[in-house]
C-alpha positions in Angstrom: 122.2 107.1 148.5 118.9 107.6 147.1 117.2 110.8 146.1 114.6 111.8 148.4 111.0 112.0 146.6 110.1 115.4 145.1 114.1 115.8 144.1 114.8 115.7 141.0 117.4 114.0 138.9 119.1 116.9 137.9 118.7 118.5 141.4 120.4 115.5 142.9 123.2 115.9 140.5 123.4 119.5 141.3 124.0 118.7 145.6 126.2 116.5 144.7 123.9 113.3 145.4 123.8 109.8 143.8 121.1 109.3 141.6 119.7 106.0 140.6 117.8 105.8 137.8 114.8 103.7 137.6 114.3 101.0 134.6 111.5 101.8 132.1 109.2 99.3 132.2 107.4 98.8 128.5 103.7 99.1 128.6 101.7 96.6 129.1 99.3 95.4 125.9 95.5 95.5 127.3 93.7 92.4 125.4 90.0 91.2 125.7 88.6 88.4 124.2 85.7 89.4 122.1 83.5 87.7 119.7 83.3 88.1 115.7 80.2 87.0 114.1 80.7 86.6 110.5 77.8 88.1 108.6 77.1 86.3 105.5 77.2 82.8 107.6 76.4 83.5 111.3 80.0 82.0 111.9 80.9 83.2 115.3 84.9 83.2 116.2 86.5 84.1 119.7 89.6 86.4 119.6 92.0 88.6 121.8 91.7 92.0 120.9 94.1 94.5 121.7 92.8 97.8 123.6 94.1 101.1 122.4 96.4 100.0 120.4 97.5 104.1 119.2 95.1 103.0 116.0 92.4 105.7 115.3 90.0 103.0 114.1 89.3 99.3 114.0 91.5 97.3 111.8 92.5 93.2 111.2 95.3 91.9 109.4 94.5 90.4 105.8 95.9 87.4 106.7 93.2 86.8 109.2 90.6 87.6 107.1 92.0 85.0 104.5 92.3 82.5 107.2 88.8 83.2 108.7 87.4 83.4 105.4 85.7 87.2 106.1 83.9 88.8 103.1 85.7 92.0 102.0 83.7 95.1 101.5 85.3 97.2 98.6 86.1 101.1 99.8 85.1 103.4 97.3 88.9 105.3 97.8 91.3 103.9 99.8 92.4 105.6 103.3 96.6 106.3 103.1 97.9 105.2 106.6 100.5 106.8 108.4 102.5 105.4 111.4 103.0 107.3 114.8 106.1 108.9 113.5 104.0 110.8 110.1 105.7 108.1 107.9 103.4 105.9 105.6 102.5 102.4 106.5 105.0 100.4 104.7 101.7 98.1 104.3 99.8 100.4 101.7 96.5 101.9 101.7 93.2 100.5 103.4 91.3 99.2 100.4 88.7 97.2 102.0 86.9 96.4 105.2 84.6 93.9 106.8 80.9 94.4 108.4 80.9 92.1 111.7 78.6 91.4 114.7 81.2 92.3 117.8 80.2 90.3 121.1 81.7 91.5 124.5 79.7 90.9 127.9 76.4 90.9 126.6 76.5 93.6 124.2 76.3 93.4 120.4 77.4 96.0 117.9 77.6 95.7 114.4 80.6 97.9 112.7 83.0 97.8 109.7 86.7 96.6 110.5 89.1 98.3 108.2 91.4 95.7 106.6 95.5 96.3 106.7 97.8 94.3 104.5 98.8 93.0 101.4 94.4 92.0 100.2 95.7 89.9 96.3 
């Protein structure tokens, strides 16, 4: 038997009532495909960019930047990062970032990407 809706699990319990539980689903990861325009060449990439991703800012792997050959920007002090549980990132401070053009239906925006990773 099911509990009727607006009964509680505990209330179920309490009358004596079968509960079933209902799985939790994960959430689903919101990606858009965006474009990066390098600066210093025009270069223009297209990528999948995860939406609200719990980050308080931009950021890109250092790998990528490696891979895509990004210019880094030097920060003046790096930013300590801490995870959602207070703990620090075990991936250090953000030491550098990158200035891109960001394309996404029309719209351009310039802004600075903060860079996460291992940057040697």
């Amino acid at each position: 038997m099911q509990i009727d809706a607006g009964t509680s699990e505990s209330e179920g319990i309490k009358k004596g009532k079968e509960v079933k539980k209902t799985e939790e689903k994960p959430l689903r990861e919101v990606t858009i495909k965006i474009g990066l325009e390098r600066l210093d060449t025009q270069e223009g990439i297209t990528v999948e960019a995860l939406l609200d991703s719990g980050a308080t800012g931009l950021v890109m792997s250092s790998e990528f930047v490696k891979k895509k050959g990004f210019k880094l920007k030097k920060l003046e002090r790096p930013m300590q990062v801490r995870n959602m549980d207070g703990s620090f990132n075990r991936e250090g401070p953000i030491e550098n970032t990158v200035e891109v053009n960001v394309y996404y239906k029309g719209h351009v925006e310039r802004t600075e990407i903060d860079v996460i990773g291992e940057q040697k």
